[in-house]
N, C-alpha and C positions, 0 to 999 in steps of 0.2 A: 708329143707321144702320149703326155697322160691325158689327151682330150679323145683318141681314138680307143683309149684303156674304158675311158668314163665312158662315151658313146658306145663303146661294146655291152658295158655290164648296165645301160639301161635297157638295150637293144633286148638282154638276157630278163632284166625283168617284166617287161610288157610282152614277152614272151607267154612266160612263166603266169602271169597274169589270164593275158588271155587263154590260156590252157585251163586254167581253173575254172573259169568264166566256163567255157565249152564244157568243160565237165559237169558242173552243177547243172546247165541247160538238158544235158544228156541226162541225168539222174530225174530231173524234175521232169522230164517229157517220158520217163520211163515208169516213173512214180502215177501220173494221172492216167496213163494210157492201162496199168494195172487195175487201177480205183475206176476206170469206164469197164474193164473186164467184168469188175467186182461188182458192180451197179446193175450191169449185164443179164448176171447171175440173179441178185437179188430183183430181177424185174423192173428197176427203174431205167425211164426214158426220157429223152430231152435235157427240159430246164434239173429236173430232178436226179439225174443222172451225172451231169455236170455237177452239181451241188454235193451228191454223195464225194465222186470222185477228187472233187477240193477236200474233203471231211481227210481220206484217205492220205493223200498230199502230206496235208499237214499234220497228221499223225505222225508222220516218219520224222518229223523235227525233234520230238522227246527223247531218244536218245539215239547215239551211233548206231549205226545197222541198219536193218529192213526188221527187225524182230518186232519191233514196234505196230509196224504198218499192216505187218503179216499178223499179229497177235489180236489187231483191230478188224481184221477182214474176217478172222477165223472166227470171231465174236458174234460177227454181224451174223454172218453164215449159219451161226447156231443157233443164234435170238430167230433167224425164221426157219429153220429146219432143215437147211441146204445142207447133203452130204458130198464137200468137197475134197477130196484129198490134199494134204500137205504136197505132196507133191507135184497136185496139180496147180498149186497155187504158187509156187517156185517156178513153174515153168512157164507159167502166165506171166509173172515177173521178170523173168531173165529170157 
């Protein structure tokens, strides 16, 4: 009996496991798909476009949220003169 107990509650962590795994994939494919929007915007294309969008990515690792990645896009947007709404960048996001 306690080997069908054991086999459950590992059954329950590779579960739990791979859920997380999916989610971080879902978050990082949502994160670079934003930073290609954002590159978009600021005119870059190809290899350079790709390279912004990594910049973007790993922005969002300094702290919990998006406030980070969003606070870096609004930056950028400013440093060349692009007038983008918050809200349009939310929704480019989500």
């Amino acid at each position: 009996m306690s080997d069908a107990l054991h086999d459950r509650e590992k059954g329950f962590e590779r579960k739990y496991q791979l859920d997380q795994e999916q989610e971080f994939r879902a978050g990082a494919r949502r994160d670079k798909l934003f930073g290609q929007w954002a590159a978009g915007k600021l005119g870059h294309t190809g290899a350079a476009a790709d390279t912004y969008a990594a910049t973007v990515v790993d922005s969002n690792f300094e702290k919990p949220g998006d406030d980070d990645m969003l606070d870096k896009v609004k930056a950028d947007f400013k440093a060349a003169k692009l007038a983008v709404s918050d809200a349009e960048m939310v929704a480019a996001l989500h």
